[in-house]
C-alpha positions in Angstrom: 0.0 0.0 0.0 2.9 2.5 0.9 4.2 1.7 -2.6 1.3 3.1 -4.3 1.1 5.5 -2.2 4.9 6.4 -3.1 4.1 6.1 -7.4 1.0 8.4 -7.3 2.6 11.1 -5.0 5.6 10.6 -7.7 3.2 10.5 -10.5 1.9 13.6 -9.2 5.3 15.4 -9.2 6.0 14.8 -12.6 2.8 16.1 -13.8 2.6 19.4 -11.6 6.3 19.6 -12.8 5.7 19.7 -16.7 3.3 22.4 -16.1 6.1 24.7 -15.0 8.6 23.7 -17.9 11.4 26.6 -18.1 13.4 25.2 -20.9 12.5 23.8 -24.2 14.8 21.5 -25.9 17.2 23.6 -28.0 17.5 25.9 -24.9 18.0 22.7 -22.8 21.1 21.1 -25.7 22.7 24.6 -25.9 22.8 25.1 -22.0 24.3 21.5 -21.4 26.7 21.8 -24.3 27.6 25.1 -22.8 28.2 23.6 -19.5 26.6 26.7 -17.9 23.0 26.3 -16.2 20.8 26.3 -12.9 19.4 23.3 -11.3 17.0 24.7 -9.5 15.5 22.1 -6.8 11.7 21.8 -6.1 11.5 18.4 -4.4 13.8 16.4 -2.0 13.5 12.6 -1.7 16.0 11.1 1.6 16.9 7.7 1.3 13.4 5.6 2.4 14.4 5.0 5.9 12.1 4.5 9.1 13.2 7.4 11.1 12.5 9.8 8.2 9.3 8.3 7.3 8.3 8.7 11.1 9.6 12.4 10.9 7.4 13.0 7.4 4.2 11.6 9.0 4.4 14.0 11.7 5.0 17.2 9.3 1.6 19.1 8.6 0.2 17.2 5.6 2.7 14.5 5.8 2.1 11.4 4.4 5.2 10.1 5.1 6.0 9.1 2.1 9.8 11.0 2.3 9.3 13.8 -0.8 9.9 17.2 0.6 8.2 19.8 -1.1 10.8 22.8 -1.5 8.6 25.5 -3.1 9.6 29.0 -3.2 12.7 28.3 -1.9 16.0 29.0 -3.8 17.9 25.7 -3.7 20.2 25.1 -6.5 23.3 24.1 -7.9 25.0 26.3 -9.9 27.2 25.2 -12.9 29.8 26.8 -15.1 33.0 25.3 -17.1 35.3 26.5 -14.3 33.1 26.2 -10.8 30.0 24.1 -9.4 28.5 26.1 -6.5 25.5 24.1 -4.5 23.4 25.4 -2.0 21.0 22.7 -1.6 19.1 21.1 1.8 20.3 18.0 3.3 17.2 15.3 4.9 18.5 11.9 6.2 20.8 10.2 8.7 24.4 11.5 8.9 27.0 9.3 9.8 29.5 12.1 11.2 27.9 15.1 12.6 29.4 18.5 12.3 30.0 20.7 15.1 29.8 24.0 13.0 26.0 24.5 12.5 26.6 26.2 9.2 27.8 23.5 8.0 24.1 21.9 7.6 22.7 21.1 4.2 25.0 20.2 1.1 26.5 24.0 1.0 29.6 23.8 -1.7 32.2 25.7 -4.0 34.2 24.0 -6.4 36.7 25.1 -8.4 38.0 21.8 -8.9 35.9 18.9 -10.2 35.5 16.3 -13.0 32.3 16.9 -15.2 31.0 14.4 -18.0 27.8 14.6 -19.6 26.6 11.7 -21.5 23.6 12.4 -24.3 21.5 9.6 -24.2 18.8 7.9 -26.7 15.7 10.5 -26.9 17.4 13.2 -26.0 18.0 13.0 -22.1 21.3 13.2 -20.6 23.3 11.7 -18.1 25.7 14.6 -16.2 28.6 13.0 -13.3 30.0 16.1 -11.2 33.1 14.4 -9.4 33.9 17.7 -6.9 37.1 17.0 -5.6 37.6 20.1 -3.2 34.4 19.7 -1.6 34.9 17.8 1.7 31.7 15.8 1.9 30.3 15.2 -1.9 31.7 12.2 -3.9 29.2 12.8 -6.9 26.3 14.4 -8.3 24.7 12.5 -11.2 22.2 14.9 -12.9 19.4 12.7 -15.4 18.0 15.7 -17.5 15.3 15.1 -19.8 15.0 16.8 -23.4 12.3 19.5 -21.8 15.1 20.6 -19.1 13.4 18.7 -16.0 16.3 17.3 -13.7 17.0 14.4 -10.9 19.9 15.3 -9.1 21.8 12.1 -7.1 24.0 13.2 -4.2 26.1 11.3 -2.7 28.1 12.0 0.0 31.1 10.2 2.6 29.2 11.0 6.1 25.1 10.9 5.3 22.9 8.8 3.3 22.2 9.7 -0.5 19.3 12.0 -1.1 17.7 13.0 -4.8 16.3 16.2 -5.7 13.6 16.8 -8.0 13.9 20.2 -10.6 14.4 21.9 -13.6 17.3 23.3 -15.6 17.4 27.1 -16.5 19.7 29.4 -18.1 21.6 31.5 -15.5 20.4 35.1 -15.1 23.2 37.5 -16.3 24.4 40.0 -12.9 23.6 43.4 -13.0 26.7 45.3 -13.2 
């Protein structure tokens, strides 16, 4: 029953997703090939685990199901050829904990990282972020669809894995 549960909240997400596509394919190609975009997060997902089901089920409107609506909020990962900057929320069991409460949530700049993107049949893509000046990431794998709509995979050395649901967009330019 909690699987079902699980596949129509997903279902769910996909559709109220496609109805805020920012990207269409050609901007989606150019922006990859460019290696310069925004994955901006909408939805966590921790690693299915009892004590953040518990957790969920207590939240107001909580189904415990484990997604983790982040609407209006400004999580991202930012990614040029020469940096990956995240600033993204962390849910889930960590196997070391920090004494420095900044330190919460998967809070990164790279200026040193390995970056592959793989184009896949249909059009998606398959993007591997290897950071290796960030002290907890070991990888980000980033499955982008032809419309720009993104799962990011983090995993890290000290806390479970954790996927975020999004969308790709071009980076707004800074006002000089």
């Amino acid at each position: 029953m909690k699987t079902i549960k699980n596949m129509l909240a997903f279902a769910a997400l996909l559709i109220t997703t496609q109805l805020y596509a920012q990207t269409d394919k050609e901007t989606t190609i150019k922006i990859i090939n460019a290696q310069h975009y925004v994955f901006n997060a909408s939805s966590a997902m921790p690693m299915a685990n009892a004590d953040v089901n518990r957790v969920m089920s207590r939240m107001p409107g909580g189904n415990g199901s484990g997604m983790i609506q982040l609407t209006g909020s400004q999580y991202q990962l930012v990614v040029t050829k020469d940096s990956i900057e995240a600033y993204l929320p962390y849910y889930g069991r960590a196997y070391t904990a920090s004494m420095n409460p900044d330190d919460s949530g998967i809070k990164f700049k790279s200026k040193d990282f390995k970056y592959k993107a793989d184009k896949k049949k249909k059009g998606s893509w398959v993007i591997t972020i290897t950071p290796k000046d960030a002290k907890d990431t070991q990888s980000m794998v980033l499955n982008v669809s032809q419309n720009g709509y993104a799962t990011l995979s983090v995993n890290s050395n000290n806390r479970q894995p954790i996927s975020f649901n999004g969308y790709l967009t071009e980076p707004k330019e800074k006002k000089k």
